[in-house]
C-alpha positions in Angstrom: 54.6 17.4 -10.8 51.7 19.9 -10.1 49.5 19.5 -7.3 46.7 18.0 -8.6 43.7 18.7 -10.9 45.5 18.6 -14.5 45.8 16.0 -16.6 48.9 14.4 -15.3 49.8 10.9 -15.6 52.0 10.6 -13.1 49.5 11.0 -10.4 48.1 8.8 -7.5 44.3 7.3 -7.7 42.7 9.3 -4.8 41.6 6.7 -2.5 38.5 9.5 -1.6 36.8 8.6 -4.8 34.9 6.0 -3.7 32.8 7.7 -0.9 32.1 11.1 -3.0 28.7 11.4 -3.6 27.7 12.0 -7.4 27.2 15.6 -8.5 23.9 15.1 -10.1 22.3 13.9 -6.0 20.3 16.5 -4.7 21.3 16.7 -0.7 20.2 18.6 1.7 23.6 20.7 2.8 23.4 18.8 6.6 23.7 15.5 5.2 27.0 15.8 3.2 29.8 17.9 3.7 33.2 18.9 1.9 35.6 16.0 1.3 39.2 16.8 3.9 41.1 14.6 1.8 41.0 16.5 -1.4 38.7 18.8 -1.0 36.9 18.9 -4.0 33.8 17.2 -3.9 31.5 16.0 -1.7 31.0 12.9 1.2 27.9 11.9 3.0 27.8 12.3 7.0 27.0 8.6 7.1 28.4 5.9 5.3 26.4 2.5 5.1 28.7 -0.7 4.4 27.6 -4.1 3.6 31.2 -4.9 3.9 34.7 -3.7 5.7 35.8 0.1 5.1 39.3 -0.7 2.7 42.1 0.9 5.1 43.0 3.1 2.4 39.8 4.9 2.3 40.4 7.5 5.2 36.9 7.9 7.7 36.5 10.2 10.5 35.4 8.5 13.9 34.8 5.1 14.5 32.6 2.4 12.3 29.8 1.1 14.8 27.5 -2.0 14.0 24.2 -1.2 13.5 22.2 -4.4 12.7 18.5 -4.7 11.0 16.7 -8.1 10.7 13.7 -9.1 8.6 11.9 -12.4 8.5 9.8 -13.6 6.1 8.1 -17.0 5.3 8.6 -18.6 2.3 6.5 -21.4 0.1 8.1 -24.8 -0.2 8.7 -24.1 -3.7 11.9 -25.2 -5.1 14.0 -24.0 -8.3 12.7 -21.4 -10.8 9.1 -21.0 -8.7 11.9 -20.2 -5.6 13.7 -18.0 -7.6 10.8 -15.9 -8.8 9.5 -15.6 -5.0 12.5 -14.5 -3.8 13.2 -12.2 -6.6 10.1 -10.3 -6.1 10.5 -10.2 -2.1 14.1 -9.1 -2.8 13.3 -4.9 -3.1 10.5 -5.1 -0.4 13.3 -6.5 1.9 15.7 -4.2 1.2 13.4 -1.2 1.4 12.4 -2.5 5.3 16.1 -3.2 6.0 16.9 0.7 5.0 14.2 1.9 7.1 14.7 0.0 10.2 19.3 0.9 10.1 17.6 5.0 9.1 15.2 4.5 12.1 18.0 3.1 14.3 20.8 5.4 13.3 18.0 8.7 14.9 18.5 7.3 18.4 
């Protein structure tokens, strides 16, 4: 029972792993810093969730709400005509979403 690193089967799932970032990003050094759980790899300053942190996932500080609205009009299509519209908008919306929460996390 080594610490770590090996190939042993007897070892726990690091609950870290999700929040590492992948080896291959290209970060600048101020915007990710060494993991304290098993400090190994790397985790970003600032985590975006959609959802809930899971408990077992250890964070530093306290999660704050940050919230980002965007409104757009739609046709009165229905069905597949719908589907496609929405489809489309989907990326634009997201893109505006991730710019206002970036814009709003610099204040």
């Amino acid at each position: 029972s080594g610490s770590g690193g090996g190939s042993g089967t007897g070892a726990p799932p690091r609950q870290c792993l999700v929040v590492h970032t992948p080896t291959t990003l290209t970060c600048a050094e101020e915007c990710r810093s060494l993991c304290r759980l098993c400090g190994k790899k790397y985790v970003p300053e600032v985590l975006l969730a959609t959802c809930e942190v899971p408990q077992e996932v250890p964070v530093e500080g306290a999660p704050q709400l940050l919230e980002a609205r965007v409104c757009r009009s739609k046709k009165k299509d229905d069905g597949e005509a719908l589907a496609q519209i929405v489809s489309v908008a989907l990326p634009v919306l997201e893109y505006q979403i991730y710019c206002q929460l970036v814009a709003k996390m610099r204040l």
